[in-house]
C-alpha positions in Angstrom: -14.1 -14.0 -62.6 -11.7 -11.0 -63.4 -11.7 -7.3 -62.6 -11.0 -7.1 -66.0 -14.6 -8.0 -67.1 -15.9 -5.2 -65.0 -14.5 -2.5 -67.9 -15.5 -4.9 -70.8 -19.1 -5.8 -69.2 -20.2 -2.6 -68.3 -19.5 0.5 -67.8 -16.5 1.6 -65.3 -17.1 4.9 -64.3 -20.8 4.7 -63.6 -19.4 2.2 -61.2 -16.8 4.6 -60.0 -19.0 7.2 -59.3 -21.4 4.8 -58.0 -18.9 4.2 -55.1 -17.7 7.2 -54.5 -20.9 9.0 -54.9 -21.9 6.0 -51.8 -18.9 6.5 -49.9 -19.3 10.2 -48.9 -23.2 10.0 -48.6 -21.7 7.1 -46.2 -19.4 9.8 -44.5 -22.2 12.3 -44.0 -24.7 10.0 -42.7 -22.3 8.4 -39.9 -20.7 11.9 -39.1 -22.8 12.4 -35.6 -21.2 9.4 -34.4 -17.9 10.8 -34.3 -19.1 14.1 -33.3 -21.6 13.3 -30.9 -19.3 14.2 -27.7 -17.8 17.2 -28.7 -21.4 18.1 -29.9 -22.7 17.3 -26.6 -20.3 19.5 -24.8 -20.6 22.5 -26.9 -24.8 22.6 -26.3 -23.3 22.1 -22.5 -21.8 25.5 -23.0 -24.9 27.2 -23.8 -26.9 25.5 -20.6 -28.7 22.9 -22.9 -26.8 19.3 -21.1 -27.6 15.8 -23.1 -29.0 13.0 -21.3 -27.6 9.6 -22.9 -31.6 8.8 -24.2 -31.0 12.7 -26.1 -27.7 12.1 -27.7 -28.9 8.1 -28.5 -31.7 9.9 -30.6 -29.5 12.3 -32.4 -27.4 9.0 -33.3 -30.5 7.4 -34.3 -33.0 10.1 -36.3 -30.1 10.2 -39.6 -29.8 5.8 -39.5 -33.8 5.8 -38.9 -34.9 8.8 -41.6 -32.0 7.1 -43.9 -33.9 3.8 -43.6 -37.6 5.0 -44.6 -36.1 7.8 -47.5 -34.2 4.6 -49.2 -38.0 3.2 -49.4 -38.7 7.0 -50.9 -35.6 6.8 -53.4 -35.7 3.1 -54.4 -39.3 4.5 -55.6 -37.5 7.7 -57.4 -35.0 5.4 -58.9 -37.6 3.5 -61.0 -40.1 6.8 -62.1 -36.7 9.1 -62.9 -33.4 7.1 -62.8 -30.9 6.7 -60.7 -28.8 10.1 -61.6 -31.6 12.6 -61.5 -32.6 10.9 -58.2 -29.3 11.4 -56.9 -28.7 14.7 -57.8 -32.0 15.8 -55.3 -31.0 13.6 -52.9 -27.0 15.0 -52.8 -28.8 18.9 -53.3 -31.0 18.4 -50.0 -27.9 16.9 -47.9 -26.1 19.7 -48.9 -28.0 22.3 -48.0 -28.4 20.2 -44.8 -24.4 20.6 -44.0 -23.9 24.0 -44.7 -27.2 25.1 -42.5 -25.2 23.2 -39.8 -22.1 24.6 -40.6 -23.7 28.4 -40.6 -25.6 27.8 -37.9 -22.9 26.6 -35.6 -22.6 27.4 -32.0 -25.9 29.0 -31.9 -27.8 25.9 -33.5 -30.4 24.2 -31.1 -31.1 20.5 -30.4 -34.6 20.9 -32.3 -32.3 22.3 -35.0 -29.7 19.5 -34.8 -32.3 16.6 -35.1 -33.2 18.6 -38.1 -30.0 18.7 -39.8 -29.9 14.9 -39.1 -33.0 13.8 -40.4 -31.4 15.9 -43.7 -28.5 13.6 -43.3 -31.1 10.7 -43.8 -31.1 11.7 -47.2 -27.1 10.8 -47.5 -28.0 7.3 -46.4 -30.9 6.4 -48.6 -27.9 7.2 -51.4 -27.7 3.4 -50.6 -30.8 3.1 -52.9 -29.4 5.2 -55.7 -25.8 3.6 -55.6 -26.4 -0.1 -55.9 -29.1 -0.1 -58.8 -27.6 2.4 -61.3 -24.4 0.0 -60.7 -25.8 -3.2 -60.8 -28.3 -2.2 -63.9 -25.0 -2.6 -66.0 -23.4 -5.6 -65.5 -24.8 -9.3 -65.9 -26.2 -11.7 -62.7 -22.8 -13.5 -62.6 -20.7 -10.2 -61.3 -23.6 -9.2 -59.6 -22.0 -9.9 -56.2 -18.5 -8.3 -57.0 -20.3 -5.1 -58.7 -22.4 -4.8 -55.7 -20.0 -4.8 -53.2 -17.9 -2.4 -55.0 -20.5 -0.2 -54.9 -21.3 -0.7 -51.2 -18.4 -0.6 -50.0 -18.5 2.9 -50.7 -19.7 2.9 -46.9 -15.7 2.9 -46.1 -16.8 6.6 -45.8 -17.4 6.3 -42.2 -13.8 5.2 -41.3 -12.9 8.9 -42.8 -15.5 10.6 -39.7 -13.6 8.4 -37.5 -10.1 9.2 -38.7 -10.8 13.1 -39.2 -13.9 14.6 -37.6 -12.9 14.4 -34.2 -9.3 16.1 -35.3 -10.7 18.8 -37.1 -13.2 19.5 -34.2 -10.4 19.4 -31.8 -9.0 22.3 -33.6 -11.3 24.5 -35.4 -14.4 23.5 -33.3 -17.4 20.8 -34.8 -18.9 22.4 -37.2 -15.8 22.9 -39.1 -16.4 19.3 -40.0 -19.9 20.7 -41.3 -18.6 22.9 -43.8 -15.3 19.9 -45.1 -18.8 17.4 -45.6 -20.8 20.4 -47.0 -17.3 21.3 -49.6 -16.6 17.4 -50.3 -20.8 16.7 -51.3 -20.9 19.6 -53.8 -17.7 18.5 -55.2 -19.0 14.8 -55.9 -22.1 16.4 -57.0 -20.6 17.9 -59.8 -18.2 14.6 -60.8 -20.8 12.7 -60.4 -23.1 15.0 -62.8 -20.6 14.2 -65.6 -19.3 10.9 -64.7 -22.5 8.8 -64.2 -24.8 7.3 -66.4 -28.1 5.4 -66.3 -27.7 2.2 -68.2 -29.8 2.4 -71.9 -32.6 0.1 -72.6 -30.4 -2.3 -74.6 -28.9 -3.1 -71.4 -31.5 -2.9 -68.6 -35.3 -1.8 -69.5 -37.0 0.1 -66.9 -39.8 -0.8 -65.5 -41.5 1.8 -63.6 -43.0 0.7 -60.2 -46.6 2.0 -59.0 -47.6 1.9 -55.4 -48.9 -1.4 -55.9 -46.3 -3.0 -57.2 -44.5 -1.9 -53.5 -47.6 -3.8 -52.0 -47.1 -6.9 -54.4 -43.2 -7.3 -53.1 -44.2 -6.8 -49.5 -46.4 -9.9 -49.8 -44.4 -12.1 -51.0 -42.0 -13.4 -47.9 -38.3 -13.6 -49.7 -38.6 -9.8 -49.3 -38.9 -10.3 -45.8 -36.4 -13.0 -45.5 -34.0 -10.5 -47.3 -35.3 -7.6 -45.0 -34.2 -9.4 -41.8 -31.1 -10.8 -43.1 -29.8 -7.4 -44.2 -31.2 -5.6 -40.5 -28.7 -7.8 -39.4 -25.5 -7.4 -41.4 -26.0 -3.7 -42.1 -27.9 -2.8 -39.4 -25.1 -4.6 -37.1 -22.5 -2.7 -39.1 -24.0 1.0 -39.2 -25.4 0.4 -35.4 -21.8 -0.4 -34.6 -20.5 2.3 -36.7 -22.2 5.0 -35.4 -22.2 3.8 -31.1 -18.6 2.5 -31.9 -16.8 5.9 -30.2 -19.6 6.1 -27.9 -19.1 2.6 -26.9 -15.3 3.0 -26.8 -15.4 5.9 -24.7 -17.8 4.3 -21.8 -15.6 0.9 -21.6 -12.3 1.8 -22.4 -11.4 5.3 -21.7 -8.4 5.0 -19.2 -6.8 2.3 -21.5 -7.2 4.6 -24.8 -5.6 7.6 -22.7 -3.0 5.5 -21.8 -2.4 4.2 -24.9 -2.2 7.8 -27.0 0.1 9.1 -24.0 2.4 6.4 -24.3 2.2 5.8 -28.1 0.4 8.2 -30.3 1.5 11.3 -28.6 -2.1 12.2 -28.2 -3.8 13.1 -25.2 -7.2 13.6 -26.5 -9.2 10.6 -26.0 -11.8 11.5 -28.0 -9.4 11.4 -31.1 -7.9 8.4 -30.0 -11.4 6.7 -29.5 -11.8 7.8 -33.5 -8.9 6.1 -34.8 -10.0 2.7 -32.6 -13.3 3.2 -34.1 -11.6 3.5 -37.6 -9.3 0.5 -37.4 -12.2 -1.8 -36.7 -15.0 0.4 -38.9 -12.5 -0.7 -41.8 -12.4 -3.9 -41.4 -16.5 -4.5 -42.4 -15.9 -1.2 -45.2 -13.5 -2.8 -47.0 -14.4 -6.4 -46.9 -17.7 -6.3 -48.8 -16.8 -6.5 -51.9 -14.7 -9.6 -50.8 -17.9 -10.9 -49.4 -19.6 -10.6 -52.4 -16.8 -12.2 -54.1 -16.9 -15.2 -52.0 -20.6 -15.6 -52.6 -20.2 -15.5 -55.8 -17.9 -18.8 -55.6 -19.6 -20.5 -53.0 -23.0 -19.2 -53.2 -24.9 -16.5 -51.1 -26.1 -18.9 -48.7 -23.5 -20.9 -47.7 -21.3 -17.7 -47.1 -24.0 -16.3 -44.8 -24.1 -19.3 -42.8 -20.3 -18.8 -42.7 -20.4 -14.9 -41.3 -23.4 -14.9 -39.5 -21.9 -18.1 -37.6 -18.6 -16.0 -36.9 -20.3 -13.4 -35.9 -22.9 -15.1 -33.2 -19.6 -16.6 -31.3 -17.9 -13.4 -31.5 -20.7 -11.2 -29.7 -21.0 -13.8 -27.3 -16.9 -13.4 -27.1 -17.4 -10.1 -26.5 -20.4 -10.1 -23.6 -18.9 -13.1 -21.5 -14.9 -12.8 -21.8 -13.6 -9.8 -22.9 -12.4 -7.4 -20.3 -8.7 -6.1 -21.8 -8.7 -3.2 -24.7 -6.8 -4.8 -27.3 -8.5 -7.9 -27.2 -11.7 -6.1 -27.6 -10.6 -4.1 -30.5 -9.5 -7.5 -32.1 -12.8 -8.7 -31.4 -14.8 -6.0 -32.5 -12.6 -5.6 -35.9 -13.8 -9.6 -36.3 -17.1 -8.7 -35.7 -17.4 -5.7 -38.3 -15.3 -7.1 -40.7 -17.7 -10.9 -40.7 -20.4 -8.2 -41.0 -19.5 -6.3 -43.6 -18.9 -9.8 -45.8 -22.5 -10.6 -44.6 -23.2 -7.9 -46.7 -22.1 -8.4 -49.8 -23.6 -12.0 -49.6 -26.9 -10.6 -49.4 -26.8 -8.4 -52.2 -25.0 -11.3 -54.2 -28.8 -12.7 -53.6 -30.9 -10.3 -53.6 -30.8 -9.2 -57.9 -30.8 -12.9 -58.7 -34.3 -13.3 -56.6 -35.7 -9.7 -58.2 -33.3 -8.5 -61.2 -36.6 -7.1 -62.3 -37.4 -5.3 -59.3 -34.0 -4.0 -58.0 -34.2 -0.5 -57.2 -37.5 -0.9 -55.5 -36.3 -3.6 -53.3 -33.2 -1.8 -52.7 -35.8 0.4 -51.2 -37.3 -2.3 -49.2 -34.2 -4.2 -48.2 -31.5 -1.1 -47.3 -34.6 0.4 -45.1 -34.9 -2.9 -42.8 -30.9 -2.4 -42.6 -31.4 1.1 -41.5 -34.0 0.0 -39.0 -31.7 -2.4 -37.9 -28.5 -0.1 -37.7 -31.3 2.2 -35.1 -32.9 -0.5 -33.4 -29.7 -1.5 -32.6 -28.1 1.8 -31.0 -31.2 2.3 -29.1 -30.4 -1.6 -27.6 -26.9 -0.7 -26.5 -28.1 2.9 -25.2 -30.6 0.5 -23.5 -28.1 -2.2 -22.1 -26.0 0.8 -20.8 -29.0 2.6 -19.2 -30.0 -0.5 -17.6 -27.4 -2.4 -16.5 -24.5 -0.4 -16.8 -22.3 -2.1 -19.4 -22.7 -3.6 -23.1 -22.8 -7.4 -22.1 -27.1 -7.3 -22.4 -26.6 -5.7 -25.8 -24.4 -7.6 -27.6 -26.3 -11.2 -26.2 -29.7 -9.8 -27.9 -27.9 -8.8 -30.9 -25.9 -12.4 -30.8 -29.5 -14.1 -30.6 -31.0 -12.1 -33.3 -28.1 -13.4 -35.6 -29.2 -16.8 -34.5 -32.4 -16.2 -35.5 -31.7 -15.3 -38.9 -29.3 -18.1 -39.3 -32.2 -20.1 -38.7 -34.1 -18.4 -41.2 -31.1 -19.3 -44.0 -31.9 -23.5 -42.7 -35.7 -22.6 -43.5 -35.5 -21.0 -47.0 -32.0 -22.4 -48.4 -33.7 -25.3 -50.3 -36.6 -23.8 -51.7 -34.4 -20.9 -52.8 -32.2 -23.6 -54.9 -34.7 -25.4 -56.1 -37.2 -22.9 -57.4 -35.4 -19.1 -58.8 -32.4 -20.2 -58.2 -32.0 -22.9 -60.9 -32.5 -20.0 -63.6 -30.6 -17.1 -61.4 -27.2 -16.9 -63.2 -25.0 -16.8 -60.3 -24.6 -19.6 -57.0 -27.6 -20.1 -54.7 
């Protein structure tokens, strides 16, 4: 397998603004996590204080509304296409930014969890991206062409690396109106760069209600739904609590550290570019994960990150108490989970070619509801116990689970679809 064939095979820039079209809805839809501090103090100003429950919700409402509206645009994708159903979907989150952005200091917390629910609509791009990609290449770069696409969701290490600078100096919702200007400028590339894929290459078939109903019975779409609430759900849960989670374990070593070395006394920015490093590490690496599937199969490669990834949240709850080795540890643990990724969509259109952007739907909503059920557990383990340890053992053990499930299904998979899939069970 060559990069080459993805030119020759297909069709490039559809990909290419697949990606890109992915990796800013990415950026918009994570951009409360960086922001969620200096948010928090500027509502503070105006006598409205966040309890940690408050600001866990604000985190959550864009992952949780992104989860059910990929259900809403996997649907769109199959009645109008992929591009027309981008285009609303990129329209609504801009209007979304710049009501933030104009709104500003004056907005309200009501308002906010608004503007994030119209975020949502950034991360159901998820169920736009992947299909109108994958809809033009064959099952056997269906791994590679899939995480190209995905990875797209390196657009949260850019909220990481910038948002909390720009906030530092021209206030937060500066970094309103930069998302708000960046959108309508990949709206209009992506207008005249991306195309659906004609019938002599994929033939639509146009999903009813029912044929929703007919997928949720049949229990691979479940498997695949709890397999992805873990890898994606671990990743974006991370991604978003990441500078939250940095800030409430490590804040006198980052100080030190941007004193002494970055010449940066704000922690909060410093907290961003930690959050970044590791962020990275599960961004860039999906493609390589679906890469890997692709050689050794889909199964045996989950088997191989979900494994690294159980050890390493245990790591991280029982014997990690110094900074570095915790950023080590959590870049490990994003990047295992961003390869866990790829291997699932390197499944996923072998199992239902015919039924892809519908169970794009299905699937990238279970990793939405993961990404939220599992910010909510680390606001929990915080609440209750005052550190992270509680959290990452439940999120270690609901790995295990799911590694489990890959023992229960692995054999049927290869001996039923998977003889006639195209690509390595």
């Amino acid at each position: 397998m060559k990069l080459g064939e993805l030119k020759t095979a297909g069709h490039l820039p559809t990909l290419l603004a697949a990606f890109l079209y992915f990796d800013f809805s990415f950026m918009v839809w994570t951009m409360l996590g960086p922001l969620v501090t200096e948010i928090s103090q500027s509502l503070a100003v105006h006598g409205f204080q966040l309890d940690p429950n408050q600001k866990a919700t604000l985190l959550a409402i864009p992952i949780l509304s992104g989860a059910i509206l990929r259900i809403l645009l996997g649907f769109l994708v199959d009645q109008l296409g992929p591009k027309k159903t981008a285009l609303i979907a990129q329209g609504i989150v801009i209007a979304s930014l710049f009501y933030g952005y104009f709104r500003g200091e004056s907005i309200t917390y009501n308002e906010l969890l608004l503007v994030a629910f119209g975020l949502g609509f950034a991360g159901a791009s998820f169920a736009v991206a992947l299909p109108q990609a994958g809809q033009w290449y064959p099952p056997r770069l269906q791994g590679l062409v899939l995480g190209l696409a995905g990875a797209g969701n390196i657009g949260v290490v850019l909220d990481f690396l910038f948002a909390p600078k720009i906030a530092e100096i021209w206030g937060w919702q500066a970094v309103f109106l930069v998302g708000g200007v960046l959108s309508t400028f990949i709206f209009i590339m992506y207008t005249f760069m991306a195309k659906d894929a004609p019938p002599s290459v994929y033939k639509p078939r146009p999903k009813k209600v029912g044929d929703y109903l007919k997928l949720l019975r049949d229990k691979d779409t479940w498997w695949f739904s709890l397999f992805y609430a873990v890898s994606f759900g671990g990743f974006v849960g991370f991604a978003n609590y990441m500078k939250v989670y940095l800030m409430n374990t490590y804040q006198v070593d980052m100080s030190q550290f941007g004193l002494e070395y970055l010449n940066e006394p704000n922690v909060k920015v410093v907290a961003g570019y930690f959050g970044a490093l590791c962020i990275f590490a599960g961004a860039v690496l999906r493609p390589v994960g679906g890469g890997i599937a692709d050689k050794l199969g889909g199964v045996k490669s989950l088997y191989i990150f979900f494994g690294a990834i159980v050890v390493l949240a245990v790591i991280n709850a029982t014997l990690v108490h110094n900074f570095y080795l915790a950023i080590l540890v959590l870049f490990l643990i994003m990047a295992n989970l961003g390869m866990a990724n790829g291997a699932v969509f390197q499944l996923v259109p072998q199992r239902f070619g015919k039924d892809m952007g519908i169970m794009t739907g299905i699937v990238g909503c279970a990793g939405g509801l993961g990404g939220t059920a599992l910010i909510k557990t680390l606001g929990w383990s915080k609440s209750a116990f005052g550190g992270y340890a509680a959290g990452f053992f439940l999120f270690a053990a609901v790995v295990a689970v799911a590694i489990v499930g890959i023992s229960l299904v692995k054999t049927r998979w290869r001996t039923t679809w998977g003889v006639s899939a195209g690509g390595r069970i």
